[in-house]
C-alpha positions in Angstrom: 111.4 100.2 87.8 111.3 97.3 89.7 114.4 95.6 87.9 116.1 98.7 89.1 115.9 98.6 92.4 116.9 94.8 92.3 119.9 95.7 90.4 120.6 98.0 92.5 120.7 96.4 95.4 122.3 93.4 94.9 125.0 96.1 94.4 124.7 97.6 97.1 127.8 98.4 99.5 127.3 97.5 102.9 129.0 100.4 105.2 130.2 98.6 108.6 130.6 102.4 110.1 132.5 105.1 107.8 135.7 103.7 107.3 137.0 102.0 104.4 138.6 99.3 106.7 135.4 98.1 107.6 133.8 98.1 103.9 132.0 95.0 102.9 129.7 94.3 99.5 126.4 93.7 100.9 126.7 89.8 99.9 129.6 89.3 101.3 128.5 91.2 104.7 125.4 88.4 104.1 127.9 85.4 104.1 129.4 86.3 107.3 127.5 84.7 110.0 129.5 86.2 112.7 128.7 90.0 113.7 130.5 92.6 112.8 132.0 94.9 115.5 130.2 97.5 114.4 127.0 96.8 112.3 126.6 97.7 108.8 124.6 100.8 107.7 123.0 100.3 104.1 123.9 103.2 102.0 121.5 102.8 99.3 118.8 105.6 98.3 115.6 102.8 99.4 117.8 102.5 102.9 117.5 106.2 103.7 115.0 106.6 106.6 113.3 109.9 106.5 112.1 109.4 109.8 115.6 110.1 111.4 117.6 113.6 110.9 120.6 111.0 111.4 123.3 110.9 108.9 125.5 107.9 109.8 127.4 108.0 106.2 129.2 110.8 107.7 129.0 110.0 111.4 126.9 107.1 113.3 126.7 106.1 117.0 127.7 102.3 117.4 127.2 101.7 121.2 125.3 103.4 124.2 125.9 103.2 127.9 123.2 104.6 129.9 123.8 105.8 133.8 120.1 107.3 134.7 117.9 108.0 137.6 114.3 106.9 137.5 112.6 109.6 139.4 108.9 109.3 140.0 108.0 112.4 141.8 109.4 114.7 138.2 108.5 111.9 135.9 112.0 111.8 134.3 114.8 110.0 133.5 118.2 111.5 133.9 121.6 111.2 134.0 124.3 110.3 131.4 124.4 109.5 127.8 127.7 108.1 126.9 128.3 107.3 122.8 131.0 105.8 120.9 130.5 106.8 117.4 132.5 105.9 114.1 132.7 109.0 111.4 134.7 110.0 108.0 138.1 111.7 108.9 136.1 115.0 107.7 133.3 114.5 109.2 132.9 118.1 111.1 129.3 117.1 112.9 127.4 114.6 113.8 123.5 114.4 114.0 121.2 112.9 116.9 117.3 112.6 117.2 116.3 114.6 120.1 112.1 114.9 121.3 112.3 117.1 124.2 115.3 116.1 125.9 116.7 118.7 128.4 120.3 118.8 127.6 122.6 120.4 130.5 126.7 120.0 128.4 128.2 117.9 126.2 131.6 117.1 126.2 134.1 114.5 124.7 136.1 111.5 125.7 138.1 114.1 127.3 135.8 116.0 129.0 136.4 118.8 126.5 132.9 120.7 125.9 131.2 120.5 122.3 129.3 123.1 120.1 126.0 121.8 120.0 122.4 122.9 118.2 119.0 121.8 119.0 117.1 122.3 115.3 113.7 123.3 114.9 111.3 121.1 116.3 108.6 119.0 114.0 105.3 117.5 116.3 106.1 113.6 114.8 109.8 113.6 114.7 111.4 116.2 116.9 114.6 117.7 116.5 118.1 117.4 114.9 120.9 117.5 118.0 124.0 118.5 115.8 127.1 118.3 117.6 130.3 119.8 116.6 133.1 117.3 116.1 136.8 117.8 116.9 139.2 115.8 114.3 139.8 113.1 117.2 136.1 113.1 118.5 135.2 109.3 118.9 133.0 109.8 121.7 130.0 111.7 123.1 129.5 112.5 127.1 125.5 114.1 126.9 124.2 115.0 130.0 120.7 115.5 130.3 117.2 114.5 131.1 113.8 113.7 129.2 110.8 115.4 129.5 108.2 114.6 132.3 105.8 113.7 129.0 108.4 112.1 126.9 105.9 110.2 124.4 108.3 107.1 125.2 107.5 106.6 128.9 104.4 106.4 131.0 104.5 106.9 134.4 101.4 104.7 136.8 100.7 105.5 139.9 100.1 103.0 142.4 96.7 102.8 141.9 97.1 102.6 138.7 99.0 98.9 138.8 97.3 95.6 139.9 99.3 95.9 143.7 98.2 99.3 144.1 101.4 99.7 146.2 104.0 100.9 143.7 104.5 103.4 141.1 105.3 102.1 137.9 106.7 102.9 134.5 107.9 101.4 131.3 108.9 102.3 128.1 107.5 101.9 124.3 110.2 102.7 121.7 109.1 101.5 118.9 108.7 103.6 116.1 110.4 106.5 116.7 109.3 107.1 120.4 113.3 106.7 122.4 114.9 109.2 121.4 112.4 111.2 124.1 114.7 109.9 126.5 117.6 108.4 124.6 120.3 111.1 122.7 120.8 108.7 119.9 120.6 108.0 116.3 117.0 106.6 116.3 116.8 105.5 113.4 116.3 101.3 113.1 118.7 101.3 110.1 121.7 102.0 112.4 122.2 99.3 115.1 124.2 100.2 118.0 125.3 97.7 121.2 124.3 99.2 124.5 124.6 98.9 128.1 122.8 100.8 131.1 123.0 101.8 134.8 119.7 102.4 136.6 119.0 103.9 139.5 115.6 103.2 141.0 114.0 103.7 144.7 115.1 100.8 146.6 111.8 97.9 146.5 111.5 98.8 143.0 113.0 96.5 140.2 114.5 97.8 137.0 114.2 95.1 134.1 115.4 96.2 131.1 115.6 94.6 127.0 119.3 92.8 127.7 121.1 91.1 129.7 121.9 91.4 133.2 125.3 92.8 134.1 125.7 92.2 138.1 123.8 91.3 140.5 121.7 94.4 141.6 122.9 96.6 144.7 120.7 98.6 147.2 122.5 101.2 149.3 121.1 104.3 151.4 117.6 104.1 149.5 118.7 103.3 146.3 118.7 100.3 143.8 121.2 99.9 141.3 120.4 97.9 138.3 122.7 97.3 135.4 122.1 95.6 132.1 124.3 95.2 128.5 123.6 94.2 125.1 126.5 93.0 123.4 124.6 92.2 120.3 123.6 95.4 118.0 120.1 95.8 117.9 117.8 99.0 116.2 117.6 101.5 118.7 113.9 101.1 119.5 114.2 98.3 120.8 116.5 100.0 123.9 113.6 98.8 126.3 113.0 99.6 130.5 110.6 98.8 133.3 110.4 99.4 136.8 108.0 98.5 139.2 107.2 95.9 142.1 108.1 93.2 140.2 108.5 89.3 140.6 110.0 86.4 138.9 108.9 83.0 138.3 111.0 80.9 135.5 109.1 79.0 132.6 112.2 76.7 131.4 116.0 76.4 131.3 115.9 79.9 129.0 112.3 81.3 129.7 110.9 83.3 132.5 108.3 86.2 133.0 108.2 88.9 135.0 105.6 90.5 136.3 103.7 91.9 139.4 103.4 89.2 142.5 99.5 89.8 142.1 99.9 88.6 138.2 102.4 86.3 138.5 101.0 82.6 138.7 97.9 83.6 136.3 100.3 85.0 133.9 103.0 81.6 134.2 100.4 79.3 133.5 99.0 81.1 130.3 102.4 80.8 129.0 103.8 77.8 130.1 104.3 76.8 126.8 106.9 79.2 126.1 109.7 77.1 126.3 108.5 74.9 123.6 108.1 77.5 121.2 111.5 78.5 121.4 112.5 75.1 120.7 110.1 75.2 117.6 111.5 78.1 116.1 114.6 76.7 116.1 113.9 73.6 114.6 112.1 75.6 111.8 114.6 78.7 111.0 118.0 78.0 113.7 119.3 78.8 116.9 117.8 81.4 119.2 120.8 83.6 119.1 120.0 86.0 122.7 120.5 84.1 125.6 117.5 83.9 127.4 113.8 84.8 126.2 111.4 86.2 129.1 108.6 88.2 129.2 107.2 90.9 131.3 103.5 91.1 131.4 102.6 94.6 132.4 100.0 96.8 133.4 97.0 96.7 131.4 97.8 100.6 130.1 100.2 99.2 127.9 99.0 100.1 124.5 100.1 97.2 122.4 99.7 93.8 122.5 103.4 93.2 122.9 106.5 94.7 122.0 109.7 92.3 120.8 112.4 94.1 123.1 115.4 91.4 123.0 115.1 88.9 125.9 112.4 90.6 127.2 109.1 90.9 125.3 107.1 93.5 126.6 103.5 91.9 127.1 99.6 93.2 127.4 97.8 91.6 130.3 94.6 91.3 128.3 96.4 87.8 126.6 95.5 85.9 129.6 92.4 84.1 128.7 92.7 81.3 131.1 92.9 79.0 128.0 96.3 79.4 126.1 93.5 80.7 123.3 95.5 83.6 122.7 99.6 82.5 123.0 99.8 83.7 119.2 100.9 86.9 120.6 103.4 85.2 122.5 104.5 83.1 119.4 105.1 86.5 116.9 106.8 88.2 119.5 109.2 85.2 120.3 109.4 85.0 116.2 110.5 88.8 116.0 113.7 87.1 117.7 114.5 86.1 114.0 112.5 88.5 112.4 112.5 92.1 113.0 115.6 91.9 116.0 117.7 89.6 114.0 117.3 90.9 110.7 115.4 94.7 110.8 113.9 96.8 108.0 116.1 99.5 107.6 113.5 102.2 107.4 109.7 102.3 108.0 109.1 101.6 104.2 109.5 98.2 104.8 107.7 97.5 108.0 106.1 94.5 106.3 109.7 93.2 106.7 109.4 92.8 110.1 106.0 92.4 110.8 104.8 90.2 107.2 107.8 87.6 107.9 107.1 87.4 112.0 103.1 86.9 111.4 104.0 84.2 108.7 106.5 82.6 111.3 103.8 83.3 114.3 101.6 81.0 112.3 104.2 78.0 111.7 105.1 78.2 115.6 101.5 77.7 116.2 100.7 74.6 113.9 104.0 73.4 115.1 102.4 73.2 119.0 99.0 73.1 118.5 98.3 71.5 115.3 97.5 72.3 111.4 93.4 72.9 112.6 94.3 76.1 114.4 97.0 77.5 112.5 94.4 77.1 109.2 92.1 78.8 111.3 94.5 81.8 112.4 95.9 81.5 109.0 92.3 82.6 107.6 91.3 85.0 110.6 94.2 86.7 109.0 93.5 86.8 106.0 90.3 88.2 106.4 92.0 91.3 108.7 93.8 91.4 104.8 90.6 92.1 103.0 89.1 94.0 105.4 92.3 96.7 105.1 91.4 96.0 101.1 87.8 97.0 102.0 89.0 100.2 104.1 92.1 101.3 101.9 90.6 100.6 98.7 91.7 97.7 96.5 94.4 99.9 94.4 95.5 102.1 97.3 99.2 103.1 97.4 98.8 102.0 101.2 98.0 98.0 100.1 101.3 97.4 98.2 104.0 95.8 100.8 107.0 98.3 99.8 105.2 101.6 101.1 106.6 105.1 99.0 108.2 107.6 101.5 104.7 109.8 101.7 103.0 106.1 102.8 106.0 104.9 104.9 106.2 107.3 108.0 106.4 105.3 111.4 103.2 104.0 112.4 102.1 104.3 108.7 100.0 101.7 106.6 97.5 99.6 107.5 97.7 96.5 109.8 96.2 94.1 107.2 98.7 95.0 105.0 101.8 95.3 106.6 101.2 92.1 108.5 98.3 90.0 107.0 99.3 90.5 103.1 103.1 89.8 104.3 102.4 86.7 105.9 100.1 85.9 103.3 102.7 86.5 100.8 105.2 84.0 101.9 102.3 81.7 102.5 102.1 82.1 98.9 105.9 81.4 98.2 105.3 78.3 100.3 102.8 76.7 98.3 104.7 77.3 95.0 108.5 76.2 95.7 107.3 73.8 98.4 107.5 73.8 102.4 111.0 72.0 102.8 112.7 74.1 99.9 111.0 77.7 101.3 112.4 76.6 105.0 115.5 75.9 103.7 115.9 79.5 102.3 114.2 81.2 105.0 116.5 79.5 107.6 119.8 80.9 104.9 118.3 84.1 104.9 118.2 84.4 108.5 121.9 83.1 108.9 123.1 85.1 106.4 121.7 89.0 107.0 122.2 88.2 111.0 122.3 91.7 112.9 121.7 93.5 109.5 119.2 95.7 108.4 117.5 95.0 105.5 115.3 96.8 102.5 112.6 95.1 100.2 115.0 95.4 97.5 117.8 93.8 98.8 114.7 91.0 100.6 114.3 90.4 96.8 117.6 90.5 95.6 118.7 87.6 97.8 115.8 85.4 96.9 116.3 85.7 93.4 120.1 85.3 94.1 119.6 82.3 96.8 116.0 80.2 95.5 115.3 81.4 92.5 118.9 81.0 90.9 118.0 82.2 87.0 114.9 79.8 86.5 112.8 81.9 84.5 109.2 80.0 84.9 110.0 80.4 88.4 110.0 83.5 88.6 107.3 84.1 86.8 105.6 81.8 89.0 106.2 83.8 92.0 105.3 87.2 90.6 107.6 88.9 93.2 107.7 92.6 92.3 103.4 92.5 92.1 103.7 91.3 95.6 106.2 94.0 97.1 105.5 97.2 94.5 102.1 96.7 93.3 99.0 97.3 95.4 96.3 94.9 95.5 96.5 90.9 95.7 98.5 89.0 92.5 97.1 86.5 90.9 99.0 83.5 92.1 97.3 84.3 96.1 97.5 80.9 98.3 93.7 81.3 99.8 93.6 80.2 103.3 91.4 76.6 103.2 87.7 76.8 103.2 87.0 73.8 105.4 89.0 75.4 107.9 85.6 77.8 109.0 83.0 75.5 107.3 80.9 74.9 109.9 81.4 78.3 111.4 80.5 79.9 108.1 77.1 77.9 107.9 76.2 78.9 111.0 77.0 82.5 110.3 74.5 82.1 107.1 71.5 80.6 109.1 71.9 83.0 111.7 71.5 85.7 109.1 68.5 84.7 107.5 66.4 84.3 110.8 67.9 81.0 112.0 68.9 80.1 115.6 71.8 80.9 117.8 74.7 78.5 117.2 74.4 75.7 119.9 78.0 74.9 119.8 79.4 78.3 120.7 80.5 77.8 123.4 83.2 74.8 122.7 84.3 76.6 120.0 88.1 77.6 119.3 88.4 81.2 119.7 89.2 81.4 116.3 85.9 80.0 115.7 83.9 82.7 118.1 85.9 85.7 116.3 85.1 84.1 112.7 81.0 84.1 113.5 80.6 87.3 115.5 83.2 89.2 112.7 81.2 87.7 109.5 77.8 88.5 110.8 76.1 91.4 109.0 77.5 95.0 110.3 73.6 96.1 110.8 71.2 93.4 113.1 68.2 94.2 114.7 68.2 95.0 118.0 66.1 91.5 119.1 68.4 89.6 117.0 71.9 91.0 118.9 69.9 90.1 122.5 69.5 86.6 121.6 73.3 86.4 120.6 74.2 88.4 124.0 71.4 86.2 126.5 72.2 83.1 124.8 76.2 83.3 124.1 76.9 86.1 127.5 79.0 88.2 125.4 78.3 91.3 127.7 80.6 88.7 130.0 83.2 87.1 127.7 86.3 86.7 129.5 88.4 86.4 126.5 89.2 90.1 125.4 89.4 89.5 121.6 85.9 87.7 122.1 84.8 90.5 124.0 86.5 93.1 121.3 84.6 91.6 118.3 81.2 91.8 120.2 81.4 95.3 121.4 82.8 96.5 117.6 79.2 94.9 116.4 76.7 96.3 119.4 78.0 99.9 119.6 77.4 100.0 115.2 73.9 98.9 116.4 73.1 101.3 119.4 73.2 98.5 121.3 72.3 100.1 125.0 72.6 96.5 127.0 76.3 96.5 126.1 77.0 100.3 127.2 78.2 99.0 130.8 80.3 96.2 129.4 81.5 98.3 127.2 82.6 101.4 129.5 84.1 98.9 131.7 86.2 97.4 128.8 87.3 100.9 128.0 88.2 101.8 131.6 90.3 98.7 132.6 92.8 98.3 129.9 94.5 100.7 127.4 95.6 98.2 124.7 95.5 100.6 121.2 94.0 97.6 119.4 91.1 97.5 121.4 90.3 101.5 122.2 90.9 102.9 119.3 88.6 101.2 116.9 86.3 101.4 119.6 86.6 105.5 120.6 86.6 106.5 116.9 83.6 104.6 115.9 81.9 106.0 118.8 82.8 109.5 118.5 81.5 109.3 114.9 78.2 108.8 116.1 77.3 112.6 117.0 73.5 111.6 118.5 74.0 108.2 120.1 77.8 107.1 120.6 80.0 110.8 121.3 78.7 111.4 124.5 79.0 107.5 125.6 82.8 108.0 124.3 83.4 111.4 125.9 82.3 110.2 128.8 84.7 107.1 128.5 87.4 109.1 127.3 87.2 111.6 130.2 87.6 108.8 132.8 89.9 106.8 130.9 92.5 109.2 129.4 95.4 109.1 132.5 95.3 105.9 132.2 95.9 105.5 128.4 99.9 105.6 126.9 100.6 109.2 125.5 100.9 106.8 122.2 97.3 106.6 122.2 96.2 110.1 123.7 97.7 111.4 121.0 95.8 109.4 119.0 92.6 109.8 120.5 93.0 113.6 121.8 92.9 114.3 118.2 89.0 113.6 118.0 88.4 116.6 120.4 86.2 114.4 123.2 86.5 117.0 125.2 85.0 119.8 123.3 
């Protein structure tokens, strides 16, 4: 089954919009390092995303230009939608993704009105907008505005932002989130170029994921922003922010963004992001966007970061005073390659993103700070790997790379998998062909599927095609289809090194037989601290965990993974000394990584834990992204 889909897709036709003008094989399309005018749709069965009512075989949407008003008092956006699309001759409709949008007309290029029909509506993935198409229909005029709780947006109130002066909102597209304020294709398969108009109360600033377009105006009120993206990227990552906001640059192509309260903590955490741009491109080629800054936002935002284009969208809770936790920074500055410049095609094959970007996190890390920490980091993640073994089961469908349609909905599979056992698996590739050979390829392979979208079939297709080249003990070697089809870990598994925790590990052992706190704690990397406090046994007794919080101060850890890690061992132990801490946690930052976990296990505990997490959850929800309400809401904290 596996030599099937390899066959297939190394057939596969490339479809550069519908018509036959624009037809390429999907290796030539590879070979062309230049992008194509209008990007390439795969049209292979694996490339079908069933998360998208989109058919862009028929009729696809190839640019955007946005002209919207930010208005805080309705929570909405609104304004105009403005699409160029490419179609078959016959093509009599075309489909969107709509999520609440309130749709007033929608015309043509002509300003003739089209038939249109909102479909039934499904909770996760909305509603098919089909539009009726004339024979000369090339472009779509949709007037409208989102929903004051499109999932996609959340709207802070100025006490809920660090200035407590300004309102504040931003966006989170990715998975399938924009199209609650964006009338498009949403699907990440079919990349479109887009450009926007914004219109925001004047003292705000709009910052969006591209490049500025002229200089900002402010008239009678109002600001106007404008931004375009000449480069086609998935529509997710169609990214905005607007708030009191302030600049301060990092390097000749690096800046963050910010608010003034934020700013010089937040520049000196990542003054290193310059460099790392210059280390990705010495290991995998040019950085092909302009300029890379970041925004570091309120601490609601429910991810660590997001890998909008030129702007990654960052988690305050990174700042650690230290540069301890930059490898955020580093895999969303590799998504620039990974995941922006080459995207999976469907949610299948999120491991396509995520897998390659962790794997190219790491190299950006030893590349800057040395082989010690990226062993360590190397092996933190590989133990996240196991532990998704330990949770999924060893042969669950959900621990194979290549997810099956049931497995691969947005937001679907586990972390560990998707992006531990990805980077783990090119580790693996690594250590068999050889560092300087596997660069070589992975620097081709980003050159050659530039601005494409990509499938695991066709990943595999191209490796055979490109490394491989025929030799049979190599590919037995490399056991490629076990890795990508197969659940569970193949044999030939590069193991992360075992001196690289050593010490950490010993202390871990003494401390569970009775022995002391480590002494050394303290000057320990935070790979180190997360290594001890994670391998000590789930269950301690409760004199035990208040030498480790007297001696060590977790309760007052400033580094929020630190902190994380101890508060995921005290609450499983009832541990009442680390209630206060851990409301506090809870109630001053909304990152999903962190409140999740930490919620659920504490709502599972009926007697001790539900009421501390009702009570949490109570005080905490408004502040939290509708990403994670919806999330949370579901354990009924209220009831």
């Amino acid at each position: 089954m596996s030599f099937v889909r390899t066959a297939v897709a190394a057939a596969a036709i490339i479809v550069a919009g519908c018509n036959s003008s624009q037809t390429n094989t999907a290796m030539n399309a590879a070979d062309n390092q230049t992008e194509a005018s209008i990007a390439p749709v795969l049209e292979t069965a694996d490339a079908k995303d069933s998360a998208s009512y989109a058919r862009p075989l028929e009729a696809r949407v190839h640019h955007v230009a946005l002209d919207l008003n930010v208005d805080f008092e309705t929570k909405r956006l609104g304004g105009t939608a403005t699409l160029d699309i490419d179609r078959k001759p016959d093509a009599k409709e075309i489909v969107l993704d709509d999520k609440g949008l309130e749709i007033a007309s929608i015309t043509d290029g002509s300003n003739q009105p089209l038939d249109y029909k909102v479909g039934p509506s499904d909770p996760k993935l909305g509603s098919p907008l089909a539009i009726s198409l004339r024979p000369d229909t090339d472009r779509l005029i949709i007037k409208y505005k989102s929903a004051p709780d499109a999932g996609a947006l959340q709207w802070l109130t100025p006490e809920q932002t660090a200035g407590k002066k300004m309102p504040y909102l931003f966006s989170q597209g990715q998975a399938i989130e924009n199209r609650s304020w964006i009338p498009t294709q949403d699907s990440p398969g079919i990349r479109q170029t887009w450009e926007a108009t914004i219109h925001v109360p004047a003292g705000l600033t709009a910052v969006m994921s591209a490049p500025k377009a002229a200089e900002p105006m402010t008239q009678g009120g109002e600001s106007v922003f404008t931004y375009k993206m000449d480069h086609s990227v998935a529509p997710y990552m169609i990214a905005i922010a607007v708030g009191d906001l302030a600049f301060k640059p990092l390097g000749k192509r690096t800046g963050v963004w910010t608010e003034p309260a934020m700013l010089d903590r937040a520049a000196a955490e990542l003054a290193d992001t310059e460099k790392m741009v210059e280390a990705a491109e010495t290991l995998y080629g040019p950085y092909r966007w302009g300029r890379y800054d970041v925004l570091v936002l309120p601490p609601a935002f429910p991810y660590g970061g997001m890998e909008n284009p030129t702007l990654t969208f960052l988690t305050p809770t990174f700042i650690a005073g230290d540069k301890s936790l930059v490898g955020l920074v580093a895999h969303e500055l590799a998504h620039s390659w990974s995941g922006n410049l080459v995207t999976n095609a469907n949610w299948s094959d999120s491991w396509l993103n995520e897998g390659v970007t962790s794997y190219f996190e790491n190299r950006i890390m030893e590349a800057l700070y040395g082989p010690k920490r990226a062993a360590q980091e190397a092996a933190l993640s590989f133990d996240e790997m196991e532990k998704a073994f330990a949770e999924e089961g060893i042969n669950g469908p959900n621990t194979q790379l290549h997810l099956s349609p049931k497995e691969g909905v947005p937001d679907g599979g586990a972390g560990g998998i998707i992006y531990d056992k990805g980077a783990v698996f090119l580790r693996t590739m690594e250590k068999i062909v050889g560092r300087e050979k596997w660069d070589a390829y992975l620097h081709s392979y980003f050159d050659r599927h530039a601005f494409q979208p990509m499938t695991s079939a066709l990943f595999l297709a191209d490796l055979r095609e490109k490394l491989v080249k025929g030799d049979k003990a190599l590919e037995q070697k490399l056991q490629l289809d076990n890795w990508l089809y197969k659940p569970g870990l193949p044999s030939n598994v590069a193991r992360p090194d075992p001196a690289a925790f050593a010490d950490v590990d010993k202390a871990v052992s003494a401390f569970t037989v009775g022995g002391p706190v480590p002494a050394g704690f303290s000057s320990w990397t935070t790979a180190e601290k997360l290594r001890f406090l994670n391998k000590l046994p789930r269950k301690l007794p409760t004199a035990r965990l208040d030498q480790l919080n007297k001696t060590l101060k977790l309760n007052d850890a400033g580094n929020q993974e630190v902190l994380f890690a101890w508060l995921d061992l005290a609450i499983r132990n009832r541990y009442d000394p680390a209630v206060p801490a851990l409301e506090h946690f809870l109630t001053s930052q909304g990152r999903r990584k962190f409140v999740r976990p930490l919620i659920q296990t504490l709502a599972s505990d009926n007697a001790w834990g539900r009421p501390i997490a009702a009570r949490v959850y109570k005080v905490a929800r408004s502040s939290y992204h509708p990403i994670t309400q919806r999330d949370l809401d579901k354990l009924k904290l209220g009831s």
